[in-house]
C-alpha positions in Angstrom: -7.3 -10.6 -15.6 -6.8 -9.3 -12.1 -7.9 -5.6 -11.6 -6.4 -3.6 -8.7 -8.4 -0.2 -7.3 -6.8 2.5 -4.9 -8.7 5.0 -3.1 -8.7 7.1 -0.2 -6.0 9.9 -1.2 -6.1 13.5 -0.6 -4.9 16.6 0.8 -4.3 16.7 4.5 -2.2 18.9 7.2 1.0 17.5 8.3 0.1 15.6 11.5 -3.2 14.8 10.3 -4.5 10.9 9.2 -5.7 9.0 6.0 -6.1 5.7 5.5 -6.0 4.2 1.9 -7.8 1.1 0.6 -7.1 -0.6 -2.4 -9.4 -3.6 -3.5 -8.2 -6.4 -6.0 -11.1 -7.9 -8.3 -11.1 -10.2 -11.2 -9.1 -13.6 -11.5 -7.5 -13.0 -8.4 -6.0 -15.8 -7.0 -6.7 -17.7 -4.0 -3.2 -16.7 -2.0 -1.1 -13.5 -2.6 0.4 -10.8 -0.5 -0.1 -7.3 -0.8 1.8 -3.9 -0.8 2.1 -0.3 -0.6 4.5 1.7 -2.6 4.9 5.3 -3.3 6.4 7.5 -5.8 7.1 11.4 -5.2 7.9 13.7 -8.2 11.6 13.0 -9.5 11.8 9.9 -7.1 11.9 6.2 -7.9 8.9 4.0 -6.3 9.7 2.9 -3.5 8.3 0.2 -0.5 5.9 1.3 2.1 4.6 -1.8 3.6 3.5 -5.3 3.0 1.3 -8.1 4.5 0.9 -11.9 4.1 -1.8 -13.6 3.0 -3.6 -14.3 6.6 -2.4 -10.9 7.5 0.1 -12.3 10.3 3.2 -11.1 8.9 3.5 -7.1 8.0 6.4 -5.4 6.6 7.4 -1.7 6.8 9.7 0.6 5.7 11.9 2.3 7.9 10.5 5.8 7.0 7.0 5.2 7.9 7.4 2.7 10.9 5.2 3.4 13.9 3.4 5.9 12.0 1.6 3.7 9.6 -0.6 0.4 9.7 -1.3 -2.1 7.1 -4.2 -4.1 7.2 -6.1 -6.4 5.5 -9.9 -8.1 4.8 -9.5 -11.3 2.9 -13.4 -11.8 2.7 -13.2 -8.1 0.8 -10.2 -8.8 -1.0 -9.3 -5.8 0.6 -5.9 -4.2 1.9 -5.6 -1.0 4.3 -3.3 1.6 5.1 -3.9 3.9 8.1 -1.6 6.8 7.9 -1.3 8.8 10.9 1.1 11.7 11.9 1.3 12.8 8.3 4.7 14.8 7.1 5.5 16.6 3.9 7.8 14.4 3.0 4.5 11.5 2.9 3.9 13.5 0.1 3.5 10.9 -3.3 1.5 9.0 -4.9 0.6 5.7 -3.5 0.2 2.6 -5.2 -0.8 -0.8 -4.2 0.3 -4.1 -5.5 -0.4 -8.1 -5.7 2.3 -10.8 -5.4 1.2 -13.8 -6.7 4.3 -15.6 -6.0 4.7 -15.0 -2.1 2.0 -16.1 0.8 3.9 -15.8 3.7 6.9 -13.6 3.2 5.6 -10.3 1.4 8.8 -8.9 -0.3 9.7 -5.2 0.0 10.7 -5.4 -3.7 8.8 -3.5 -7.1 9.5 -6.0 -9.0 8.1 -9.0 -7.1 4.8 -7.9 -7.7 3.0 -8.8 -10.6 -0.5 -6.4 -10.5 -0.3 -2.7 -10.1 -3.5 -0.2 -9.1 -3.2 3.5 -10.7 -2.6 4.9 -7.8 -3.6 7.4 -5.6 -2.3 11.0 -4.6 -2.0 11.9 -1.2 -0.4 15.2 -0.7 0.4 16.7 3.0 0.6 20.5 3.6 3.1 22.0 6.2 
């Protein structure tokens, strides 16, 4: 069983930061990539960013591009994401997944990713 752990939410001004970190434990695997999605109230989930397994390749959607970084520590099984210049419309929860089935290529799709966290709220004030 593979467990997967946000943290790092909250409530912050609009332009302010936060960076989220969400650690996978368990039967992990020895390759995956990893992503960020979030889901606002009334709104599907949808993709925030992704990164390969050696943390070469990064993927972002166009909403938060320039504004947000993922990162990752492999030795932590750890994944990051710094969130600077924080709007209203950031406002969600955020939710990090595992693709088992992609190394390389980290897909901006839900449903290519087999292991879900709980999430974590972060909500931004205007």
């Amino acid at each position: 069983q593979v467990q997967v752990a946000e943290s790092g939410g909250g409530l912050v001004q609009a332009g302010g930061s936060l960076r989220l970190s969400c650690v996978a434990s368990g039967r992990t695997p020895s390759s995956f990539s990893l992503g960020w999605f979030r889901q606002a109230p009334r709104k599907e989930r949808e993709f925030v960013a992704a990164i390969s397994r050696s943390g070469g390749v990064t993927r972002y959607a166009d909403s938060v591009k320039g504004r947000f970084t993922i990162s990752r520590d492999n030795a932590k099984n750890t994944v990051y994401l710094q969130m600077n210049s924080l709007k209203p419309e950031d406002t969600a929860v955020y939710y990090c997944a595992l693709d088992t089935g992609r190394v390389h290529n980290p897909s901006n799709l839900r449903t290519e990713y087999d292991y879900w966290g709980q999430g974590t709220q972060v909500t931004v004030s205007s």
